[in-house]
N, CA, C and O atoms as CSV, one atom per row, in Angstrom:
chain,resi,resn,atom,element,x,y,z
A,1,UNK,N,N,-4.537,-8.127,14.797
A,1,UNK,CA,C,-3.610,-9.242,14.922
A,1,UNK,C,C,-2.958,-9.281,16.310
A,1,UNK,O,O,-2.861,-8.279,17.018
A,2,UNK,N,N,-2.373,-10.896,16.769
A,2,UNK,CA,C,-1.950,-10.419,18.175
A,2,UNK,C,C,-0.873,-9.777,18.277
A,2,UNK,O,O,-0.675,-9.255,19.374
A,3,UNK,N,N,0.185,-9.592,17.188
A,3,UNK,CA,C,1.701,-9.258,17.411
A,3,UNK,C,C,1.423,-7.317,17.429
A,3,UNK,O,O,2.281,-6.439,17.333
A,4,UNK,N,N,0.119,-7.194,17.565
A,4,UNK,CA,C,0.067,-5.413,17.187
A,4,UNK,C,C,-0.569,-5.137,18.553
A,4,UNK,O,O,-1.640,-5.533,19.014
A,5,UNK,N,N,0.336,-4.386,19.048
A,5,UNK,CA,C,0.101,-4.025,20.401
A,5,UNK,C,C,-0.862,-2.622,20.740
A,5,UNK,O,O,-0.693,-1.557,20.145
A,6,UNK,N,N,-1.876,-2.832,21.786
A,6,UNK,CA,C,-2.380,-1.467,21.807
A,6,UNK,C,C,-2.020,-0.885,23.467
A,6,UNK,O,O,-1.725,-1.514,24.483
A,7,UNK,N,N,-2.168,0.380,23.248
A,7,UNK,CA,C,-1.796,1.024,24.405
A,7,UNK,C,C,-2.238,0.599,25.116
A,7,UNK,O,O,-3.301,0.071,24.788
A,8,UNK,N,N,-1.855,0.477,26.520
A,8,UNK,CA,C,-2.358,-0.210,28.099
A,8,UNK,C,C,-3.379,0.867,28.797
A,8,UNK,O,O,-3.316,2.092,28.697
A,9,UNK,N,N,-4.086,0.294,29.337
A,9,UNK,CA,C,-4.884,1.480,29.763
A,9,UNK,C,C,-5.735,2.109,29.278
A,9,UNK,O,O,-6.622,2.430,30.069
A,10,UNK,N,N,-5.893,2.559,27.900
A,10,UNK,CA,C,-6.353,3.435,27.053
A,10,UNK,C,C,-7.678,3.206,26.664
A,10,UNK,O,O,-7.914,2.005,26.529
A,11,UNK,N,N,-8.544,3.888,26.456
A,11,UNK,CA,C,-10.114,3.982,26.200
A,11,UNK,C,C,-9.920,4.212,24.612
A,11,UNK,O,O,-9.253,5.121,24.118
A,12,UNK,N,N,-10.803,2.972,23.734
A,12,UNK,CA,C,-11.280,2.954,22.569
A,12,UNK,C,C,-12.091,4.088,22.076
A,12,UNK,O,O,-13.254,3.716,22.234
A,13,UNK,N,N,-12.096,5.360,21.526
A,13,UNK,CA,C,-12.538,5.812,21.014
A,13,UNK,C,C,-13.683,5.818,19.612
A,13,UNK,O,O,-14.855,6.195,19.641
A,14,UNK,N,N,-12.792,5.192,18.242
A,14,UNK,CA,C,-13.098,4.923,17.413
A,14,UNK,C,C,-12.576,3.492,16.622
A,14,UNK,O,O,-11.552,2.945,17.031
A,15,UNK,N,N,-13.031,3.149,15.933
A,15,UNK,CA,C,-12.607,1.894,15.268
A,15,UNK,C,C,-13.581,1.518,14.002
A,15,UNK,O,O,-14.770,1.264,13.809
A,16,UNK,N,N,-12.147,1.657,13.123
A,16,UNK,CA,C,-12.903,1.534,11.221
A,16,UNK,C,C,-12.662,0.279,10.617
A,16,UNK,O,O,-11.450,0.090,10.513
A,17,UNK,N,N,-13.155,-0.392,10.301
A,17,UNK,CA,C,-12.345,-1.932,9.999
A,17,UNK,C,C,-12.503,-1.537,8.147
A,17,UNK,O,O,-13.550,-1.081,7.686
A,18,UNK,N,N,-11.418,-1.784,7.399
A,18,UNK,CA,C,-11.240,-1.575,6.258
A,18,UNK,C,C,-11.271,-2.781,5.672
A,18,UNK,O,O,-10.809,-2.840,4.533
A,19,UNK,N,N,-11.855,-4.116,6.341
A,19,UNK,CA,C,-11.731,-5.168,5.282
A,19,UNK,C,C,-11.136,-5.560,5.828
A,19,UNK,O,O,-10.922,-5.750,7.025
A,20,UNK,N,N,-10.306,-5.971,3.841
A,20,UNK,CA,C,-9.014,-6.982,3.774
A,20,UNK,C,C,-7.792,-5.901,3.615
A,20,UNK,O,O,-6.713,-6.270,3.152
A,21,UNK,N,N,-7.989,-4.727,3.971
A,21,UNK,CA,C,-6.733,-3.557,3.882
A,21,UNK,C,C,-6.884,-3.768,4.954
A,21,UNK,O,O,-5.777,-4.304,5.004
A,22,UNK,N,N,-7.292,-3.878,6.105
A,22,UNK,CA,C,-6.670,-3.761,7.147
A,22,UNK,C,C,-7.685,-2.591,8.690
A,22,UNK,O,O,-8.915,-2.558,8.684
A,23,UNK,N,N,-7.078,-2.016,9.494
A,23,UNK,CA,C,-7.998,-0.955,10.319
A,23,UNK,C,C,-7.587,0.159,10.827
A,23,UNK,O,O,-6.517,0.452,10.293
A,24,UNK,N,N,-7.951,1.041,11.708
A,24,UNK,CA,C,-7.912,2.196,11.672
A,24,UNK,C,C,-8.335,2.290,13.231
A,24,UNK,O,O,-9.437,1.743,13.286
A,25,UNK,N,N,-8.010,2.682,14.375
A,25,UNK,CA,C,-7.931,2.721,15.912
A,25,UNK,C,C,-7.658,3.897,16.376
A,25,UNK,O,O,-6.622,4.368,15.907
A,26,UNK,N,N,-8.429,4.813,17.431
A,26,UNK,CA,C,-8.170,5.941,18.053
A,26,UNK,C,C,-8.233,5.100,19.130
A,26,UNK,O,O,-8.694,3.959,19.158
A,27,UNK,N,N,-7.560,5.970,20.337
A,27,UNK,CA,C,-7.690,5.417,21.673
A,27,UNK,C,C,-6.984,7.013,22.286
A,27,UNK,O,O,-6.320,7.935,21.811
A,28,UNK,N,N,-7.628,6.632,23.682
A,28,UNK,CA,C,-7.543,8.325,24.599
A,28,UNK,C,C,-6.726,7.657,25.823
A,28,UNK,O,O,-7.236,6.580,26.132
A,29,UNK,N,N,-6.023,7.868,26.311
A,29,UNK,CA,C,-5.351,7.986,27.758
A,29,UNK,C,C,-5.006,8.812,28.379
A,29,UNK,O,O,-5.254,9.868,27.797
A,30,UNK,N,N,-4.162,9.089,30.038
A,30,UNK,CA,C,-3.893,9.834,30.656
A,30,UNK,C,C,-2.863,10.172,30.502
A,30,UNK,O,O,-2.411,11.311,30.619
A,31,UNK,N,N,-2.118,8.796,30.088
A,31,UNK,CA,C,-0.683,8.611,30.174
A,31,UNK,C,C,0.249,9.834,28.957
A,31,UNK,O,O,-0.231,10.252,27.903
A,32,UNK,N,N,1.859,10.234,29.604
A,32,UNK,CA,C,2.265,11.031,28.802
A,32,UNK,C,C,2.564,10.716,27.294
A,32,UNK,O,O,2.774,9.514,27.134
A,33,UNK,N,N,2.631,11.351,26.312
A,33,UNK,CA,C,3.119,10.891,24.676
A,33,UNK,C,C,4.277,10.231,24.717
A,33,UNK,O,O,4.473,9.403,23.827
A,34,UNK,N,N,5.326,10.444,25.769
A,34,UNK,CA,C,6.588,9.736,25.487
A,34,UNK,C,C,6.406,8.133,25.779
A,34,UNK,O,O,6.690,7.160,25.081
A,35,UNK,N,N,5.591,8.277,27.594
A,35,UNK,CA,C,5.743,6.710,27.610
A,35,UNK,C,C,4.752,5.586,26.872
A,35,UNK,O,O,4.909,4.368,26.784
A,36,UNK,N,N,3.497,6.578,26.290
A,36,UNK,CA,C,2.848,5.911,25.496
A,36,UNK,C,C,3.639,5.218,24.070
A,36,UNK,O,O,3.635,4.044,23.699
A,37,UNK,N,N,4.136,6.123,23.601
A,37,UNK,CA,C,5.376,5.788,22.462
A,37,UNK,C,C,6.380,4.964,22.866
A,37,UNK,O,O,6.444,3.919,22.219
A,38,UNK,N,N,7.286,5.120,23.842
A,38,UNK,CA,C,8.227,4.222,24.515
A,38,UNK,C,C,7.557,2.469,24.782
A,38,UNK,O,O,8.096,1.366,24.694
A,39,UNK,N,N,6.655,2.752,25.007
A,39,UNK,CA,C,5.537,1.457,25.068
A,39,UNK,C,C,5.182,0.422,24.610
A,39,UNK,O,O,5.096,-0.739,25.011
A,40,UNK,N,N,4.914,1.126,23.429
A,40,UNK,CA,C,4.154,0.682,22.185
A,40,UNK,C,C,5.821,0.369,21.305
A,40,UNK,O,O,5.917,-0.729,20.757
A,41,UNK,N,N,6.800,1.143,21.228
A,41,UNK,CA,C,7.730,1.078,20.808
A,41,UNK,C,C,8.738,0.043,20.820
A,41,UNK,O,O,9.403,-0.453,19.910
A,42,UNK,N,N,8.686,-0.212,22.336
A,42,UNK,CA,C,9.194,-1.604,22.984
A,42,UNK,C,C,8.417,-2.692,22.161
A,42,UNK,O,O,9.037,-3.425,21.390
A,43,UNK,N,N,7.072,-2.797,22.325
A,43,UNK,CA,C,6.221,-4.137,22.190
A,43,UNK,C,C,6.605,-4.184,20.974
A,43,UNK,O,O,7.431,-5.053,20.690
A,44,UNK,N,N,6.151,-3.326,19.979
A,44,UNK,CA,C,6.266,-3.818,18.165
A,44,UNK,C,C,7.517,-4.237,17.892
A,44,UNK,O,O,7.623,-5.148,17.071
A,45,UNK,N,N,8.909,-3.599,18.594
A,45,UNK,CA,C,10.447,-4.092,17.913
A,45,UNK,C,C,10.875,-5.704,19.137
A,45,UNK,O,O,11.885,-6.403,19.050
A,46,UNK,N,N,9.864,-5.847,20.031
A,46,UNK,CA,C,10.457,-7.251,20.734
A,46,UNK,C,C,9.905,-8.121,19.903
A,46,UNK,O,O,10.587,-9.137,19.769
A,47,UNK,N,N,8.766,-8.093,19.201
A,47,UNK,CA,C,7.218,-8.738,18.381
A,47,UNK,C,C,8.192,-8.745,16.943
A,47,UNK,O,O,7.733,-9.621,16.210
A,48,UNK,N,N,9.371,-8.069,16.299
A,48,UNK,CA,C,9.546,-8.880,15.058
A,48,UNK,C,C,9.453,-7.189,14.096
A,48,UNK,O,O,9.875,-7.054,12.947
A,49,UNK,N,N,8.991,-6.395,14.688
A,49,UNK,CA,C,8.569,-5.143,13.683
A,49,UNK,C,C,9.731,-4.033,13.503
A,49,UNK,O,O,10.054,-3.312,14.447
A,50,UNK,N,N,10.365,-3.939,12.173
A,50,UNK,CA,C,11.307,-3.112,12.363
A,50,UNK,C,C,10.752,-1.502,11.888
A,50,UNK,O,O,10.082,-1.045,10.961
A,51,UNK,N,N,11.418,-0.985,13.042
A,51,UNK,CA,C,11.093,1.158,12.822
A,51,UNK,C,C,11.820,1.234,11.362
A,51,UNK,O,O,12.994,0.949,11.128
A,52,UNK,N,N,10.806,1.700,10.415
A,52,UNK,CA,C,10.940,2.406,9.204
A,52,UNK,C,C,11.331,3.811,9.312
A,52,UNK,O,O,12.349,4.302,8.824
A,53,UNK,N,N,10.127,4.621,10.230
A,53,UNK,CA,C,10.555,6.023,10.238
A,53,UNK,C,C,9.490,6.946,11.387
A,53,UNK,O,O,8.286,7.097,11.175
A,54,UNK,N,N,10.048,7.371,12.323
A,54,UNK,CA,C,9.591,8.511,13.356
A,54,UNK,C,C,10.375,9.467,13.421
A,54,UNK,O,O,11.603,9.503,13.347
A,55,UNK,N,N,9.221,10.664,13.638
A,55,UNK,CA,C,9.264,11.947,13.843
A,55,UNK,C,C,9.173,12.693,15.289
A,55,UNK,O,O,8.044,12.318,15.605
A,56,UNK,N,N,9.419,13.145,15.898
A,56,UNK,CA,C,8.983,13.147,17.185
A,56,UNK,C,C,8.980,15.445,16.980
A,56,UNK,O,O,9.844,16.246,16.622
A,57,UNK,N,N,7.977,15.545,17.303
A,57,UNK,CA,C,7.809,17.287,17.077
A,57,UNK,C,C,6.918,17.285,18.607
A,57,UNK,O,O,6.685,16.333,19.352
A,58,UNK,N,N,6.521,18.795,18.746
A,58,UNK,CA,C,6.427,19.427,20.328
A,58,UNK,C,C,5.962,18.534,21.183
A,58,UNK,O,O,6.650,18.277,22.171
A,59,UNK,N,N,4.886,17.971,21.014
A,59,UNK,CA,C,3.933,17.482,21.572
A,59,UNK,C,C,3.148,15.792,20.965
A,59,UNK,O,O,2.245,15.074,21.395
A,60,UNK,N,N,4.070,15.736,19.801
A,60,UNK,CA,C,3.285,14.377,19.260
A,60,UNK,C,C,4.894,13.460,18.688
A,60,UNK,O,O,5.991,13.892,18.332
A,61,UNK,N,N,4.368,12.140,18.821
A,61,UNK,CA,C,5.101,11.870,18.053
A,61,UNK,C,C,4.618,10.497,17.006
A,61,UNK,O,O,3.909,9.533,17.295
A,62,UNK,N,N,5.197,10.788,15.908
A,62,UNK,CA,C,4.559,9.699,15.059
A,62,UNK,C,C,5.821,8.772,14.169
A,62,UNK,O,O,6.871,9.196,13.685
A,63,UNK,N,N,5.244,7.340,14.176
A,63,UNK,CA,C,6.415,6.195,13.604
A,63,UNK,C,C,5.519,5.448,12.630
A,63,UNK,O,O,4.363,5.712,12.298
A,64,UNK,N,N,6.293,4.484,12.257
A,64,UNK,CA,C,5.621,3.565,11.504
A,64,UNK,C,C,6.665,2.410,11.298
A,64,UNK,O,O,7.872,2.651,11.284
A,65,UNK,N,N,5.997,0.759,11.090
A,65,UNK,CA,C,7.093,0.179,11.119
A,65,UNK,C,C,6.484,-0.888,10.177
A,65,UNK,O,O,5.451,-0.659,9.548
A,66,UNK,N,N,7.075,-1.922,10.106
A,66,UNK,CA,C,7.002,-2.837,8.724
A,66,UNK,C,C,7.517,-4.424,9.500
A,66,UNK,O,O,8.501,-4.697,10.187
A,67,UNK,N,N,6.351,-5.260,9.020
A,67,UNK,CA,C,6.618,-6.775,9.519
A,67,UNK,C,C,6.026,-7.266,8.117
A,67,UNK,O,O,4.887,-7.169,7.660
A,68,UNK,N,N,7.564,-8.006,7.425
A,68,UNK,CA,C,6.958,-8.623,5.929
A,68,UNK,C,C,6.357,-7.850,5.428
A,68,UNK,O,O,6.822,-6.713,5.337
A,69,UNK,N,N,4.486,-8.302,4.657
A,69,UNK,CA,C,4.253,-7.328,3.876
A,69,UNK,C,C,3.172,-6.501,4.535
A,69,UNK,O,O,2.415,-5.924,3.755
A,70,UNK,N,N,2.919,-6.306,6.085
A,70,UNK,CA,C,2.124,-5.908,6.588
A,70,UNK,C,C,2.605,-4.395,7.548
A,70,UNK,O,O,3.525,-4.502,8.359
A,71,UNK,N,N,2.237,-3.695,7.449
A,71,UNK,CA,C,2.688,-2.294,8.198
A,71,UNK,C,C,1.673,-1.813,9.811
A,71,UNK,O,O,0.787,-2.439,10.393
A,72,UNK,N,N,2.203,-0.682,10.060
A,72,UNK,CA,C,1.625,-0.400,11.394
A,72,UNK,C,C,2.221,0.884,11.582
A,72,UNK,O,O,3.442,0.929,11.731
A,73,UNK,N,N,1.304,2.313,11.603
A,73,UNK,CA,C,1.458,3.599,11.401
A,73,UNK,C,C,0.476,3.973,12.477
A,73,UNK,O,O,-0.746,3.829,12.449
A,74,UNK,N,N,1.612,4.740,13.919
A,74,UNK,CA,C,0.921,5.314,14.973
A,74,UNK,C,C,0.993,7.229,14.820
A,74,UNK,O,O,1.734,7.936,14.137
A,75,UNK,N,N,0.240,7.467,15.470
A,75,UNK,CA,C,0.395,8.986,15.778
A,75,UNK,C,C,-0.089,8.960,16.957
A,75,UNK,O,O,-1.126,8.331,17.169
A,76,UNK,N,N,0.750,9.834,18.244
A,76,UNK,CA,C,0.388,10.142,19.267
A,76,UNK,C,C,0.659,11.538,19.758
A,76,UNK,O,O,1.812,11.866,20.038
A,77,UNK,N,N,-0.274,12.314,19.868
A,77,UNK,CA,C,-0.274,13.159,20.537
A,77,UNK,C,C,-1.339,14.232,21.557
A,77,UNK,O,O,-2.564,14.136,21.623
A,78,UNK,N,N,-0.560,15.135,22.216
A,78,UNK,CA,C,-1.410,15.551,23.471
A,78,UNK,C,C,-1.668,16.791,22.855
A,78,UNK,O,O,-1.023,17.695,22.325
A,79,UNK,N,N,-3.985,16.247,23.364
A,79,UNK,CA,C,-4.049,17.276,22.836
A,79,UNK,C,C,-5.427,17.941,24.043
A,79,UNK,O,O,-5.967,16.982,24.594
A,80,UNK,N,N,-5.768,18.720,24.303
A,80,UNK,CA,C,-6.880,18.925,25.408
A,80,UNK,C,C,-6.777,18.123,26.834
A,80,UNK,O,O,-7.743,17.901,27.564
A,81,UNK,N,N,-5.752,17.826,27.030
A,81,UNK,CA,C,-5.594,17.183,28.508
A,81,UNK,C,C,-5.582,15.822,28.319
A,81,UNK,O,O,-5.660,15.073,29.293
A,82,UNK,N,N,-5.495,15.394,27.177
A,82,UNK,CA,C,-5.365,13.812,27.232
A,82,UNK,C,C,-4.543,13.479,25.558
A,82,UNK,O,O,-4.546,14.184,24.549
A,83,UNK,N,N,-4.061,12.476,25.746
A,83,UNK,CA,C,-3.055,11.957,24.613
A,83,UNK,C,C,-3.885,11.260,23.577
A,83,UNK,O,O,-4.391,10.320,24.190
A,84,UNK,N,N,-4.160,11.232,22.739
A,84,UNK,CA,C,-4.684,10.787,21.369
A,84,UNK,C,C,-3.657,9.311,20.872
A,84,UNK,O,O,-2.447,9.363,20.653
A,85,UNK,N,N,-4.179,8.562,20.819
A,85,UNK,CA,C,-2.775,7.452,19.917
A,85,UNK,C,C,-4.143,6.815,18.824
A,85,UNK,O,O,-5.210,6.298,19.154
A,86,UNK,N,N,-3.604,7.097,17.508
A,86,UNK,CA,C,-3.851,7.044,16.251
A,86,UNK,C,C,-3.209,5.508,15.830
A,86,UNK,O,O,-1.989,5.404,15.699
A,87,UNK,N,N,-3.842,4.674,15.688
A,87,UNK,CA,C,-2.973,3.387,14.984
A,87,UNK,C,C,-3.562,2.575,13.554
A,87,UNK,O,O,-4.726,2.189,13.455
A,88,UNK,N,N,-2.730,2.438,12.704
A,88,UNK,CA,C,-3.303,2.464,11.344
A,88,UNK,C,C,-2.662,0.770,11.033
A,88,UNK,O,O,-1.465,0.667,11.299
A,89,UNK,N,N,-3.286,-0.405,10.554
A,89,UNK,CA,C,-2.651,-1.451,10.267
A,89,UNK,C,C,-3.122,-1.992,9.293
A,89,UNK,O,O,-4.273,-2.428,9.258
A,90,UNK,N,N,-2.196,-2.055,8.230
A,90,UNK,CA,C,-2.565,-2.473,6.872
A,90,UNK,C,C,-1.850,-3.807,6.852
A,90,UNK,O,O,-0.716,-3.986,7.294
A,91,UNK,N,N,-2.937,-5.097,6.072
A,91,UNK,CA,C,-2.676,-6.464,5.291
A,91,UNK,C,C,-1.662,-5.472,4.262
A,91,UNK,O,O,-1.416,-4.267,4.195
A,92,UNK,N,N,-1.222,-6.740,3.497
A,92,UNK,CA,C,-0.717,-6.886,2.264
A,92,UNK,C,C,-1.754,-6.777,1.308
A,92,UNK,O,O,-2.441,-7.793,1.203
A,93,UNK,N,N,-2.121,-5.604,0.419
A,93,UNK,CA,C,-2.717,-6.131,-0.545
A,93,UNK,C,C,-2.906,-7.606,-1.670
A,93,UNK,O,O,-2.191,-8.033,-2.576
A,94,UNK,N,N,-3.761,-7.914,-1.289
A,94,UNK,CA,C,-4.325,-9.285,-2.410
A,94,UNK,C,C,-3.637,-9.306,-3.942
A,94,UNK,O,O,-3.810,-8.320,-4.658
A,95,UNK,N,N,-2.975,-10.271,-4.356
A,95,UNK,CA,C,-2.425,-9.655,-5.934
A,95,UNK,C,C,-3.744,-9.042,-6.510
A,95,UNK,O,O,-4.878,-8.730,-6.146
A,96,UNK,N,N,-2.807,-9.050,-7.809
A,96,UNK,CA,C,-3.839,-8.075,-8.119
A,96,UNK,C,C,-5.072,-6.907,-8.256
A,96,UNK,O,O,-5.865,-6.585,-9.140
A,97,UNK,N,N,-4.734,-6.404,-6.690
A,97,UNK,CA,C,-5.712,-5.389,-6.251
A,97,UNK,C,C,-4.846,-3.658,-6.336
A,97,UNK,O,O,-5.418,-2.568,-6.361
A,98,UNK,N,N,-3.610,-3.876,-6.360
A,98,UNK,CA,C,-2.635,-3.138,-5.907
A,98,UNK,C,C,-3.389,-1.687,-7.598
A,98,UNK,O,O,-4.112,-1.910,-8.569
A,99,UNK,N,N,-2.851,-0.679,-7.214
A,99,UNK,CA,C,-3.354,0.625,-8.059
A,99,UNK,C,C,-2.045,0.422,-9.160
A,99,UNK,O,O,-0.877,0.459,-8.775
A,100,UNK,N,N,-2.392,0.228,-10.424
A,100,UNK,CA,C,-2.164,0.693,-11.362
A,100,UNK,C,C,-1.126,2.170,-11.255
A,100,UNK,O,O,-1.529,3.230,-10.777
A,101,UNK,N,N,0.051,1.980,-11.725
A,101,UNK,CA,C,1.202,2.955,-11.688
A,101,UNK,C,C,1.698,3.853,-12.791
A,101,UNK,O,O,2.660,4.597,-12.597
């Protein structure tokens, strides 16, 4: 979607398309974990997306945030000389598809 921002710079690694759930994005850069996060952090809360919940530990840090019924769950961290950013973006499940409780 356009309001889901991806890191600047960054080399596509992998990419899973899940459908109508949504996808699944690795990407590699040079750049450090903070300003990659600071980044990405800026774009999603100017774009409408409010921070649910981040963690920030040695070397990685991971958030996730919520626009309506659609989400967006990053992980970034440095690992072998280059920064990893993990980005996960789920639709709204379709009625009636949702798991049985």
């Amino acid at each position: 979607p356009a309001d889901v921002p991806l890191p600047t710079g960054a080399v596509l690694r992998s990419a899973r398309d899940l459908g109508s759930k949504g996808l699944n994005l690795v990407f590699e850069t040079g750049e450090p974990v903070s300003a990659v996060a600071g980044h990405l952090r800026s774009r999603l809360e100017s774009g409408g997306w409010a921070l649910l919940s981040e963690v920030v530990v040695e070397s990685a840090e991971f958030s996730s945030y919520r626009k309506e019924a659609r989400s967006v769950a990053l992980g970034i961290s440095r690992t072998g000389g280059v920064t990893v950013v993990g980005l996960a973006y789920r639709h709204p499940e379709p009625a009636g598809e949702g798991a049985a409780g």
